[in-house]
BALOBA-1460 file (C-alpha; in Angstrom, 3 decimals):
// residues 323
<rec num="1" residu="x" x="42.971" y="123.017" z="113.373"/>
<rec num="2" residu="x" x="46.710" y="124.582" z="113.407"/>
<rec num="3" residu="x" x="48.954" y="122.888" z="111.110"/>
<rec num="4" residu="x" x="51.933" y="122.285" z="113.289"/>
<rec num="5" residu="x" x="54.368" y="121.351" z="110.639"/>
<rec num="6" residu="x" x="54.068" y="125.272" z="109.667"/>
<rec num="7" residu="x" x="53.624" y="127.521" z="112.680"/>
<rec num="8" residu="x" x="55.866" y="131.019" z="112.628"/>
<rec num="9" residu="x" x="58.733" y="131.032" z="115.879"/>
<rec num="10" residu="x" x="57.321" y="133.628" z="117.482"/>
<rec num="11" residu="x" x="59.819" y="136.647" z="118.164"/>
<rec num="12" residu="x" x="59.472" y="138.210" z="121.660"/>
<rec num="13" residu="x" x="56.890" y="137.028" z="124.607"/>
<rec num="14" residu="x" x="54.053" y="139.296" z="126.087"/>
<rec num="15" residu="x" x="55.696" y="141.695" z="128.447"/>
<rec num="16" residu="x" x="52.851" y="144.053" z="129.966"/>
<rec num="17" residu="x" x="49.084" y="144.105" z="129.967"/>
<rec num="18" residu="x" x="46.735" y="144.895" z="127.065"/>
<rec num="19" residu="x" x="46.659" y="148.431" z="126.234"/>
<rec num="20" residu="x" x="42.790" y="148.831" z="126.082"/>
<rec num="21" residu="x" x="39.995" y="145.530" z="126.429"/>
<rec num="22" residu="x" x="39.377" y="143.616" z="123.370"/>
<rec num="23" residu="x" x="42.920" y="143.515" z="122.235"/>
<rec num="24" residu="x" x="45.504" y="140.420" z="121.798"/>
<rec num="25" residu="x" x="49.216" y="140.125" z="121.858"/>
<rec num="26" residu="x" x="50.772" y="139.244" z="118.360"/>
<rec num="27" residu="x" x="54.167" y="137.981" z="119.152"/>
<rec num="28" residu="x" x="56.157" y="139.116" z="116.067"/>
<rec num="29" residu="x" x="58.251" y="137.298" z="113.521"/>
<rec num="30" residu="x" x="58.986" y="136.148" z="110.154"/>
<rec num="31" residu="x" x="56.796" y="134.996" z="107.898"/>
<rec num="32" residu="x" x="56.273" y="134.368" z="103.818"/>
<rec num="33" residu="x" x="54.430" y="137.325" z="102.931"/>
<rec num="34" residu="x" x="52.283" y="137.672" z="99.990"/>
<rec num="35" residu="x" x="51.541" y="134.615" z="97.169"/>
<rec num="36" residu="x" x="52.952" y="132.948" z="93.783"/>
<rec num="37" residu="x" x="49.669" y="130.966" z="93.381"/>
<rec num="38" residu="x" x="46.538" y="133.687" z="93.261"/>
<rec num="39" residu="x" x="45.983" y="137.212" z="91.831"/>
<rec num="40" residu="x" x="49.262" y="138.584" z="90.673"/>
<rec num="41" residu="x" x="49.610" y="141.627" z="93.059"/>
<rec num="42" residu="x" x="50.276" y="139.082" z="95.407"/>
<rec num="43" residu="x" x="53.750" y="137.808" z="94.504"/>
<rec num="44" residu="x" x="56.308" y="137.591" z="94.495"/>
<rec num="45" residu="x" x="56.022" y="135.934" z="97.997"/>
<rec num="46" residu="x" x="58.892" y="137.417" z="100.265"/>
<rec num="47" residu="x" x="60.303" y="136.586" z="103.253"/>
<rec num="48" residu="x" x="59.136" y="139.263" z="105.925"/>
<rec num="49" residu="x" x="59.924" y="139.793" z="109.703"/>
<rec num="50" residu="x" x="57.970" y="141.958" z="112.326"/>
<rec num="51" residu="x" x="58.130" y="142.842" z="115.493"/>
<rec num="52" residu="x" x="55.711" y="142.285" z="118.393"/>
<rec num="53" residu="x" x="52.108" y="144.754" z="118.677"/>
<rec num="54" residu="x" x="48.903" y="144.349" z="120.302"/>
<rec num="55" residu="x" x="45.473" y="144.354" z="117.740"/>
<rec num="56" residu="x" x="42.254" y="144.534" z="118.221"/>
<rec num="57" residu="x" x="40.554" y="141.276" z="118.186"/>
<rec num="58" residu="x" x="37.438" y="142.388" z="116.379"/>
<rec num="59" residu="x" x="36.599" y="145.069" z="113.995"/>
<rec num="60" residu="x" x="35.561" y="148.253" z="114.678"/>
<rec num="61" residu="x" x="32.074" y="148.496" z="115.396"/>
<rec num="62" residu="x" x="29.236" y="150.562" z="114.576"/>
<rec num="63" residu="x" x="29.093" y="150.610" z="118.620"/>
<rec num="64" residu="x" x="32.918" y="151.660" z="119.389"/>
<rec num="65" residu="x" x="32.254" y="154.112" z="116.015"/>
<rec num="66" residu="x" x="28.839" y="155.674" z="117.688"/>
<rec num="67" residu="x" x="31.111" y="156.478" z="120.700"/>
<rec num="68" residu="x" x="33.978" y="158.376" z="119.068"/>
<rec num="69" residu="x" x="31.584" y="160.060" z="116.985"/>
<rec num="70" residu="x" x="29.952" y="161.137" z="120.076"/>
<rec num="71" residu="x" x="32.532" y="162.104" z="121.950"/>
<rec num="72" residu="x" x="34.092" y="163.998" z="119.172"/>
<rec num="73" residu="x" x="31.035" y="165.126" z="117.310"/>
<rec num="74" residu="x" x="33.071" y="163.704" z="114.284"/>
<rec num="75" residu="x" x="31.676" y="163.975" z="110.510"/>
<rec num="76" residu="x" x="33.140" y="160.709" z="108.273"/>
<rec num="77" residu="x" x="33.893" y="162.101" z="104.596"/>
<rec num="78" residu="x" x="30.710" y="160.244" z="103.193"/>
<rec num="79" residu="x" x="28.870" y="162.366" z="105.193"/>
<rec num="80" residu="x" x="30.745" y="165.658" z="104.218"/>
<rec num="81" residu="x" x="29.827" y="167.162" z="100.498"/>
<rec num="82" residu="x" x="32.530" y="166.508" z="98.356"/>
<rec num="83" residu="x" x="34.874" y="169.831" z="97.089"/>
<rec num="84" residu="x" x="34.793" y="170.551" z="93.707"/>
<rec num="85" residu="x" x="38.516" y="171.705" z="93.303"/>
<rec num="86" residu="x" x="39.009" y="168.042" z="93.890"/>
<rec num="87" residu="x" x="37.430" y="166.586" z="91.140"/>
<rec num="88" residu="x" x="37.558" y="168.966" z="88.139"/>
<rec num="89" residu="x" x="34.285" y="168.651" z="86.055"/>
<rec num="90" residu="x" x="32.408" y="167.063" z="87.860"/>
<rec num="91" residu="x" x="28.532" y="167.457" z="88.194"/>
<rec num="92" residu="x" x="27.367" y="169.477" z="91.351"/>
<rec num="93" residu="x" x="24.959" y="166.343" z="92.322"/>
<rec num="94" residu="x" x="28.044" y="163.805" z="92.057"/>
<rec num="95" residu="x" x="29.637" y="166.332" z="94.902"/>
<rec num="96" residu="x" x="26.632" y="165.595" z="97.503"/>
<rec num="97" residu="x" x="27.673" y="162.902" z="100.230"/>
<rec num="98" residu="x" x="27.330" y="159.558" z="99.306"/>
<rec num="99" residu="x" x="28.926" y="156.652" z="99.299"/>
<rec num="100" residu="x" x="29.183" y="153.306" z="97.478"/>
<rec num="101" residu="x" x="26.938" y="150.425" z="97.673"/>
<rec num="102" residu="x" x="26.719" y="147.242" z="96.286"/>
<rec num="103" residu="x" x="23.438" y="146.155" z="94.002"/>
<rec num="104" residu="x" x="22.817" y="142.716" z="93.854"/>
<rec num="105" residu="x" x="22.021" y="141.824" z="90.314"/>
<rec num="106" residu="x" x="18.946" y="139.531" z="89.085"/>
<rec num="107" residu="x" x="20.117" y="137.541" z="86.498"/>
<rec num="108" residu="x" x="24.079" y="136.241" z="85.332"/>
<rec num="109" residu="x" x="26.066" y="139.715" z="84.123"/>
<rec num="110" residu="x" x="29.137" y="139.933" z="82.969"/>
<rec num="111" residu="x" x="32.251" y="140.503" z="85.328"/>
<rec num="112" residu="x" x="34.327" y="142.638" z="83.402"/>
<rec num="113" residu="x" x="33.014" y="145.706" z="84.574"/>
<rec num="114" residu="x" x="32.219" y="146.322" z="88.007"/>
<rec num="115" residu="x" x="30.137" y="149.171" z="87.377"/>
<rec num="116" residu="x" x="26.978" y="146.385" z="87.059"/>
<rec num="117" residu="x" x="27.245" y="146.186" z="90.608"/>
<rec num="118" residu="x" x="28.455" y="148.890" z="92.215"/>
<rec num="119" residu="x" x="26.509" y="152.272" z="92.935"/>
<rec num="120" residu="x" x="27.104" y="155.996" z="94.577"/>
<rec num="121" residu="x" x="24.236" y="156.466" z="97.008"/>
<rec num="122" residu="x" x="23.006" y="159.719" z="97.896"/>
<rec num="123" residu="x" x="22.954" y="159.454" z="101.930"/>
<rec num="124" residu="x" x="24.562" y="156.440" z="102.435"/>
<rec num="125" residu="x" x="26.839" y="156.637" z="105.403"/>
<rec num="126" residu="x" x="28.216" y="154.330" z="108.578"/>
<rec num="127" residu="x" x="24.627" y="155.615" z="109.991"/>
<rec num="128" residu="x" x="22.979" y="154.408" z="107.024"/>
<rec num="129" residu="x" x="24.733" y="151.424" z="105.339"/>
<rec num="130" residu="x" x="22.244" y="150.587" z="102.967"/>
<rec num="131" residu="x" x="21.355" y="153.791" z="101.908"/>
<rec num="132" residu="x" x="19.702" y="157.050" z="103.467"/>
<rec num="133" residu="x" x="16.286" y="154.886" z="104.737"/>
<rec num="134" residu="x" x="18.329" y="152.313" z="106.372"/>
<rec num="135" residu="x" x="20.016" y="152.316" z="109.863"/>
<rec num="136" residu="x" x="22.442" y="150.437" z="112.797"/>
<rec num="137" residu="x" x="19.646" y="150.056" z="115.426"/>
<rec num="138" residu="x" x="20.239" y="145.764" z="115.012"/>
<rec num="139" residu="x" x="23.928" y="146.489" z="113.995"/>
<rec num="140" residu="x" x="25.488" y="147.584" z="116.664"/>
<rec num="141" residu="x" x="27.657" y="144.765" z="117.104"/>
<rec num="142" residu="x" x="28.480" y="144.424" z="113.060"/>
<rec num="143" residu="x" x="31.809" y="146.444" z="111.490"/>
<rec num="144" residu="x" x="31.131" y="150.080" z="110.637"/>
<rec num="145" residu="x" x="31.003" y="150.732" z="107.411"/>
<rec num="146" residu="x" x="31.214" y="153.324" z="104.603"/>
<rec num="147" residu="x" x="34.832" y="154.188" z="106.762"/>
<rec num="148" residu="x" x="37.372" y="156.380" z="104.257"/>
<rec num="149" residu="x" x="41.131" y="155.831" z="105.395"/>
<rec num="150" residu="x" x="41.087" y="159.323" z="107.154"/>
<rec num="151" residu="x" x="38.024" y="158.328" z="109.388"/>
<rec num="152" residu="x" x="39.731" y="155.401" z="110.072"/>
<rec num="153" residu="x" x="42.636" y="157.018" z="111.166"/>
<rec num="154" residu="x" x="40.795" y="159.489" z="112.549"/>
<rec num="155" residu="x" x="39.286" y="157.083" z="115.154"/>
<rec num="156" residu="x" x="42.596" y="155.532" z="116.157"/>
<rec num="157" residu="x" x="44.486" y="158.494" z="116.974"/>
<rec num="158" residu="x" x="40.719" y="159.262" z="119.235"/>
<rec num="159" residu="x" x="41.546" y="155.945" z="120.703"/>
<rec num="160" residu="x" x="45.433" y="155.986" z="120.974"/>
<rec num="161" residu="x" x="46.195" y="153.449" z="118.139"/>
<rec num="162" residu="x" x="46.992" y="153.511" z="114.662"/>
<rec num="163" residu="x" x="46.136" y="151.248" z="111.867"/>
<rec num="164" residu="x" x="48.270" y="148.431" z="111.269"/>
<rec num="165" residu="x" x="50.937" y="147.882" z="108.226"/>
<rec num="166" residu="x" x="50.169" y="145.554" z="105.261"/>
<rec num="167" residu="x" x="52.943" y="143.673" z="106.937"/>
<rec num="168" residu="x" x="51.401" y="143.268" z="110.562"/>
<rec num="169" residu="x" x="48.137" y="142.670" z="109.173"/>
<rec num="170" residu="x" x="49.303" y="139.646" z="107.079"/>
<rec num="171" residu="x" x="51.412" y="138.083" z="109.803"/>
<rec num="172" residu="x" x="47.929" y="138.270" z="112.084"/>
<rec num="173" residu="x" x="46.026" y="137.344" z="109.878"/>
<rec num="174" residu="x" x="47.880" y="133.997" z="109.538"/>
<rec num="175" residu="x" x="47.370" y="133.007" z="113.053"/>
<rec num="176" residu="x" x="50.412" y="131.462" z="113.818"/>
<rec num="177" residu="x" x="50.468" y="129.680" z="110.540"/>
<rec num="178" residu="x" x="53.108" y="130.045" z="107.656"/>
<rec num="179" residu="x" x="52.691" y="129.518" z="103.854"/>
<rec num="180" residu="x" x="49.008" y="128.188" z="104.198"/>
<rec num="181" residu="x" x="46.150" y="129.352" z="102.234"/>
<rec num="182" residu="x" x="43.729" y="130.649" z="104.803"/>
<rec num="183" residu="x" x="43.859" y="131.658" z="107.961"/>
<rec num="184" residu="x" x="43.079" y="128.219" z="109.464"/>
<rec num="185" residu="x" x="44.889" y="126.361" z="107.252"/>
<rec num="186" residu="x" x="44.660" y="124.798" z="103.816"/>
<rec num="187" residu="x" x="41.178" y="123.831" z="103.360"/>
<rec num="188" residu="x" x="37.953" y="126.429" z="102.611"/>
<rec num="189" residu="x" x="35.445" y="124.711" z="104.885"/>
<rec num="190" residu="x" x="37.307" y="121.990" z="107.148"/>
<rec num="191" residu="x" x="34.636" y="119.434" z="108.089"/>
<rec num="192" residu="x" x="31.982" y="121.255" z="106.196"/>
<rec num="193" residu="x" x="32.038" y="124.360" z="108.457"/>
<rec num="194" residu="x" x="32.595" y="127.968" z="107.640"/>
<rec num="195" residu="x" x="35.139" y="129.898" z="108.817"/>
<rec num="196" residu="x" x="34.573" y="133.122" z="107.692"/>
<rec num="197" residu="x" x="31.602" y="135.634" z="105.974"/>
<rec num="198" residu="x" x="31.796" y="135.105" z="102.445"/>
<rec num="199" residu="x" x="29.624" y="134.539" z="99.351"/>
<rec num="200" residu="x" x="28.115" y="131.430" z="98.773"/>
<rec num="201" residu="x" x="26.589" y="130.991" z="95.088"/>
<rec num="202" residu="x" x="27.597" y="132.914" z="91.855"/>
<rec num="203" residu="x" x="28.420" y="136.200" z="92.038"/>
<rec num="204" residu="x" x="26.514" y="139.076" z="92.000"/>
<rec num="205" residu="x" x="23.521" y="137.825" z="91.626"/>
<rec num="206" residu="x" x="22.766" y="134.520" z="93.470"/>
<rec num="207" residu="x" x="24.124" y="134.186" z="97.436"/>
<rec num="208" residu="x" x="22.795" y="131.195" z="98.900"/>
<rec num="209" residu="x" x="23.921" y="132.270" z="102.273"/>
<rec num="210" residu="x" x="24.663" y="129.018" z="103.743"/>
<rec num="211" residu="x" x="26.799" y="130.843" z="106.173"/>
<rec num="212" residu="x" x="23.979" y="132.757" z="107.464"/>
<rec num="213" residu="x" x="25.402" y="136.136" z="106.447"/>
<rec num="214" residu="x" x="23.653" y="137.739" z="103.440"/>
<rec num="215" residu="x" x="25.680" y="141.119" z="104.387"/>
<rec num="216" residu="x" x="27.596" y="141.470" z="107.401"/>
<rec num="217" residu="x" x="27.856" y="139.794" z="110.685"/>
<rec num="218" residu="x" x="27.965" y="140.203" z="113.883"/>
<rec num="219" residu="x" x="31.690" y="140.582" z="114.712"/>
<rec num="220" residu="x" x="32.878" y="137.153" z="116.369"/>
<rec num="221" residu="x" x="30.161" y="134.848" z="114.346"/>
<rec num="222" residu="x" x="32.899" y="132.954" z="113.316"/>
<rec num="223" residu="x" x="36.324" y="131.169" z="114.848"/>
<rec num="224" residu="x" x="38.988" y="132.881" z="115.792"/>
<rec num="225" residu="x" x="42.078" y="132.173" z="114.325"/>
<rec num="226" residu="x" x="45.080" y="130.958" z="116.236"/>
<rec num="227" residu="x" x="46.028" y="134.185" z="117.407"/>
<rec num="228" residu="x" x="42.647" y="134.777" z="118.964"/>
<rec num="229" residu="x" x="41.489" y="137.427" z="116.204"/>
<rec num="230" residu="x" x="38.196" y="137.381" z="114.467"/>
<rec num="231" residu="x" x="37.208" y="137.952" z="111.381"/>
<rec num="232" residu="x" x="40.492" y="138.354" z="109.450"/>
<rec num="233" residu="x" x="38.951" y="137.045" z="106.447"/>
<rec num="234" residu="x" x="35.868" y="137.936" z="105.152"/>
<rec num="235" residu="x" x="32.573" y="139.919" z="107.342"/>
<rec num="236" residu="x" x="34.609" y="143.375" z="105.770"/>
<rec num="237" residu="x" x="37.787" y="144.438" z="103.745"/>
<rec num="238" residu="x" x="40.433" y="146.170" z="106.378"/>
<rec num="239" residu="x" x="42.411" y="149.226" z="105.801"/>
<rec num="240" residu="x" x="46.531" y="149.321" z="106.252"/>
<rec num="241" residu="x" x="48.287" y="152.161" z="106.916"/>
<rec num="242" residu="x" x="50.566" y="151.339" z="103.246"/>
<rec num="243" residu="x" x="50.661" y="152.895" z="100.512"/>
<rec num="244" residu="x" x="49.733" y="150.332" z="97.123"/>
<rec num="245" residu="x" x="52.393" y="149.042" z="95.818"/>
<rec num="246" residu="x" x="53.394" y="146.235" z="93.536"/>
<rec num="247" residu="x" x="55.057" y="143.417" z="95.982"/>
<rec num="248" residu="x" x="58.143" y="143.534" z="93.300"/>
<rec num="249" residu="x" x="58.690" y="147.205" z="93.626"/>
<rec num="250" residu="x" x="58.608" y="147.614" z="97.463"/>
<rec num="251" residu="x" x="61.798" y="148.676" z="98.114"/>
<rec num="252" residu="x" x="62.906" y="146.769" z="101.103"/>
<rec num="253" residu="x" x="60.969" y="143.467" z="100.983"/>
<rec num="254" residu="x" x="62.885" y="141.400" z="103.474"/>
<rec num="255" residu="x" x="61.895" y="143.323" z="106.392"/>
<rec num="256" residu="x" x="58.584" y="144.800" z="106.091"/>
<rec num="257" residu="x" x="58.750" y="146.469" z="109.816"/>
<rec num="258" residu="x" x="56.629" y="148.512" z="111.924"/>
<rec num="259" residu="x" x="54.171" y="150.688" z="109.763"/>
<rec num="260" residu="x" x="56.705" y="151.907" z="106.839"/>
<rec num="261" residu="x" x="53.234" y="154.128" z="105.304"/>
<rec num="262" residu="x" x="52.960" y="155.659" z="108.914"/>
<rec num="263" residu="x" x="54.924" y="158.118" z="108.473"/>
<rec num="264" residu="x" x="52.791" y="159.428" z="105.412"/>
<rec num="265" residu="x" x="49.306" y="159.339" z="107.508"/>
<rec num="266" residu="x" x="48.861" y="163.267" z="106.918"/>
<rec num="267" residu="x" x="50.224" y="163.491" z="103.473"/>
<rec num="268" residu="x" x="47.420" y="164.119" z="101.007"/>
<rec num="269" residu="x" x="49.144" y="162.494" z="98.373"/>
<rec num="270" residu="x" x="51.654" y="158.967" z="98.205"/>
<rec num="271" residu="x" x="55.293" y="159.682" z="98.104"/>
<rec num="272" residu="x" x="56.670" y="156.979" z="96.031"/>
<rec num="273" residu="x" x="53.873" y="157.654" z="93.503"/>
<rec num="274" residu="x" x="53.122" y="161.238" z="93.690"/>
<rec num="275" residu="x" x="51.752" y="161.395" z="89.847"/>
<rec num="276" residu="x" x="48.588" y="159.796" z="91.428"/>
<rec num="277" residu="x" x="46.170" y="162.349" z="92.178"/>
<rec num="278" residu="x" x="44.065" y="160.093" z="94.743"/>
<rec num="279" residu="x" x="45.910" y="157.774" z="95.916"/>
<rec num="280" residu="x" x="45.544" y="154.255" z="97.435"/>
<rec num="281" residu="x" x="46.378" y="152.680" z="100.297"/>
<rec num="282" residu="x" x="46.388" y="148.549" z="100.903"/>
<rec num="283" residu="x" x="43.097" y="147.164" z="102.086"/>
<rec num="284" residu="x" x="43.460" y="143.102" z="103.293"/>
<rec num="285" residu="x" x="41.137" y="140.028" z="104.293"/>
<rec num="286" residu="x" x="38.064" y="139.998" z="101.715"/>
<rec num="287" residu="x" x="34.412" y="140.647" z="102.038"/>
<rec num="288" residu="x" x="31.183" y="139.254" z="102.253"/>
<rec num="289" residu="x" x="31.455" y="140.258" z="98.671"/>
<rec num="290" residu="x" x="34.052" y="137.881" z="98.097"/>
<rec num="291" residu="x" x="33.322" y="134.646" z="96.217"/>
<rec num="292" residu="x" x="34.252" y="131.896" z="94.404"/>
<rec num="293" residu="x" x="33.167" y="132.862" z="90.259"/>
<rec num="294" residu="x" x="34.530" y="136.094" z="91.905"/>
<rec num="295" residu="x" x="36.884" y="137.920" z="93.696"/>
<rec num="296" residu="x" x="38.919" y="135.045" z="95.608"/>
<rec num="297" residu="x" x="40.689" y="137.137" z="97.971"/>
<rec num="298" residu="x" x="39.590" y="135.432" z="101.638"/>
<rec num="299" residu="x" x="42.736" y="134.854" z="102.312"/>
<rec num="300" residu="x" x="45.814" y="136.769" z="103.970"/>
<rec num="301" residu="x" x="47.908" y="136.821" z="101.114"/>
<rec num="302" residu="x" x="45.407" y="138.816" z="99.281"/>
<rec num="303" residu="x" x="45.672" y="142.705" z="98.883"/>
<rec num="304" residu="x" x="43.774" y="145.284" z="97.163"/>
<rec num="305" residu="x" x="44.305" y="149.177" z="96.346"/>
<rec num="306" residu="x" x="41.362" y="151.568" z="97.543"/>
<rec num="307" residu="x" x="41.442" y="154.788" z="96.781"/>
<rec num="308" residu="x" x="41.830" y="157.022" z="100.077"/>
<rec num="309" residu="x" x="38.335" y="159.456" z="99.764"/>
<rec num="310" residu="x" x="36.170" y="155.800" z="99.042"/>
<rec num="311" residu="x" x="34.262" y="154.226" z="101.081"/>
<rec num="312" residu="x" x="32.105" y="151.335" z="100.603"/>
<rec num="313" residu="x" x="29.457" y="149.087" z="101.950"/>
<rec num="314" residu="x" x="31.652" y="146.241" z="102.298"/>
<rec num="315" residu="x" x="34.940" y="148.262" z="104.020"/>
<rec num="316" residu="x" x="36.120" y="148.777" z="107.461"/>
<rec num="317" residu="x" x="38.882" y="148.282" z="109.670"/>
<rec num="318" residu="x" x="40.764" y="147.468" z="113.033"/>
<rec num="319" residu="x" x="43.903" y="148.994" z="115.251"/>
<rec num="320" residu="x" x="47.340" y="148.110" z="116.777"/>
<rec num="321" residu="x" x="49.469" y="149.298" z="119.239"/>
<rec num="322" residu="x" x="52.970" y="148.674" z="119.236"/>
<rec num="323" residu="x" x="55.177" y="147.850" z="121.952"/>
């Protein structure tokens, strides 16, 4: 399935054993980052190098999630009530823990405003993903969702990790491969099969869920990638440890190396844009959500902003460890 004609040099070997189960070595090297053909946040593409780091090879579970949360007796922000003196004016309900879920529409809407489909549940959590009568007894083995960045980084600091860089992600995402459009190479559905959890049908009212998948799956439902990860594109949207910012403004983007928003993991607020009150860090791979009328972003190059105190139905994440 690897197009030979366009696999990345890899930088350094594997030099020592996995740091925990479940995790895969990812080599390092250079790599064209980002796109000139897609959603403009994506380019300009840019030559980027990084060095060697170990990832998890699934998502984060609801399972490995249940077990920090247990041993921690951890409380995720959708769970907390929001503070007021963070959002000035707003209505005591809207400061009662929720979080956002998607509402599948029943007829063709317009796509200009994404209010139509998206909601703030009252009760809906990584406990309850569908909303405060729903629960993870048959998902234990799907992503956790309704994860804000500080849960997520939360849980790898539990587990001695971190989250992974835009960069990092990118480069594993790609499995080996360089200046392709998926993570398995050019084509959506080579010999008719999917490769990932998408949406099949026109958004956001008719999935046809050919891949099985009306929501999320199981992790590992799908092929790896070259690399031996699952799941880079589609199931759930991943966090990065980066700040959002425009591929043209980055400051140094030849060299993309080893977590540059890592630094910044306690900061309440982005340094190179601190006029934004919430601010927004990169989330990568696409979504069940993602589809083709709709929100064509199953693929590495793609990158979206998320604001850090959201979390969603459709939004979780995975760790590193670097060497």
């Amino acid at each position: 399935m690897k197009d030979q004609s366009s696999t990345v040099e890899p930088l350094q070997p594997q030099v020592e054993k996995p740091p925990s189960e479940n995790m895969t070595w990812i080599c390092g090297g250079e790599f064209l980052m980002g796109s000139n053909q897609h959603y403009p946040e994506e380019a300009p593409a840019h030559r980027v190098r990084v060095d060697g780091f170990w990832m998890d090879r699934y998502a984060v579970t609801n399972r490995d999630f249940e077990r920090f949360v247990c041993a921690t007796s951890y409380v995720t922000l959708a769970e907390r009530p929001a503070k007021a003196e963070d959002y000035p004016g707003a209505a005591p309900e809207l400061l009662a823990p929720s979080s956002i879920l998607f509402k599948k529409a029943d007829k063709p809407i317009g796509l200009s405003n994404h209010y139509n489909w998206w909601v703030y549940v009252r009760g809906a959590d990584w406990r309850h993903p569908q909303g405060p009568d729903s629960d993870i007894r048959n998902l234990m083995d799907h992503p956790v969702v309704h994860i804000a960045y500080e849960d997520a980084a939360a849980y790898a600091k539990w587990a001695g990790k971190t989250l992974p860089s835009e960069a990092e992600w990118e480069f594993a995402a790609r499995g080996g491969l360089d200046e392709v459009e998926y993570a398995w190479g050019d084509e959506f559905m080579p010999g008719g099969k999917h490769m990932a959890n998408t949406w099949q049908g026109e958004f956001p009212w008719q999935n046809h869920c050919e891949d099985g998948f009306e929501r999320t799956a199981p992790v590992g439902s799908f092929p790896p990638n070259g690399y031996g990860l699952y799941d880079m594109i589609g199931n759930v949207w991943e966090w990065t440890s980066d700040w959002y910012q425009d591929h043209a403004n980055i400051s140094s983007p030849c060299c993309t190396m080893n977590n540059p928003g890592g630094a910044a993991l306690e900061q309440s607020f982005d340094p190179s844009q601190p006029e934004i009150r919430i601010p927004r860090k990169v989330m990568k791979g696409g979504s069940y959500l993602c589809a083709p009328n709709y929100c064509r972003r199953y693929r590495p190059a793609a990158r979206v902003p998320q604001h850090v105190d959201t979390s969603t139905c459709h939004l979780g994440f995975r760790c590193v460890v670097r060497s």
